[in-house]
N, C-alpha and C positions, 0 to 999 in steps of 0.2 A: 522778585521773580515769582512767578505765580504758579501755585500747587500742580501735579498734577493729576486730574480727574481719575482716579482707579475705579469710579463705581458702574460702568458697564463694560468692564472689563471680563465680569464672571460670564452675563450672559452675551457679549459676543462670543465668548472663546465655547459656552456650550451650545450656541445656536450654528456657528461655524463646526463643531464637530459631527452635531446630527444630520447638516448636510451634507458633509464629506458619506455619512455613513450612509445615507438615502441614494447618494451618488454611486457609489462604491453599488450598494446594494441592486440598483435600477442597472449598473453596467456588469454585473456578473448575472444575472437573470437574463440576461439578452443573450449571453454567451451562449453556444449549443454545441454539447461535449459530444466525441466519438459514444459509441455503443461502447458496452466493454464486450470483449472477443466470445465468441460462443466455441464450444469444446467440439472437436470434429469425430465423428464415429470411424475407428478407420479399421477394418476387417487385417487383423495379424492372421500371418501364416504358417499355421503349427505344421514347420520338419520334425520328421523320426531323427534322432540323433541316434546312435549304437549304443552311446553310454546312458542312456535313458531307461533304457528298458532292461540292465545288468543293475544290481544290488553291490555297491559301494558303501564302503567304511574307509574315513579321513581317520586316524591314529593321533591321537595327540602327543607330541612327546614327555610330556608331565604323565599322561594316564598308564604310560611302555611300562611294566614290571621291569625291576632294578637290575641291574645282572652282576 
């Protein structure tokens, strides 16, 4: 039974890779992606709220003097 031939084994398997990778490379370059989104200017509309314009203090219950 006769041997068999392993010595161009290295370079098919690396000439077979670099075209996968040429392939690959030539079909994602052809590919043409979305923009990415651009940020919209959008004018808010400042309301007077009543509690805006009053001086407010939140009391923490840790900071309460002991009784």
């Amino acid at each position: 039974m006769p041997q068999l031939d392993t010595s161009t084994w290295f370079i098919t398997i690396i000439s077979s890779l670099i075209t996968l990778f040429i392939l690959f490379q030539l079909k994602i370059s052809s590919q043409s992606f979305p923009l990415p989104p651009t940020l919209k200017t959008t004018a808010t509309l400042k309301t007077k709220n009543p509690w805006e314009s009053k001086w407010t203090k939140i009391y923490s219950p840790l900071s309460l003097p002991l009784q």
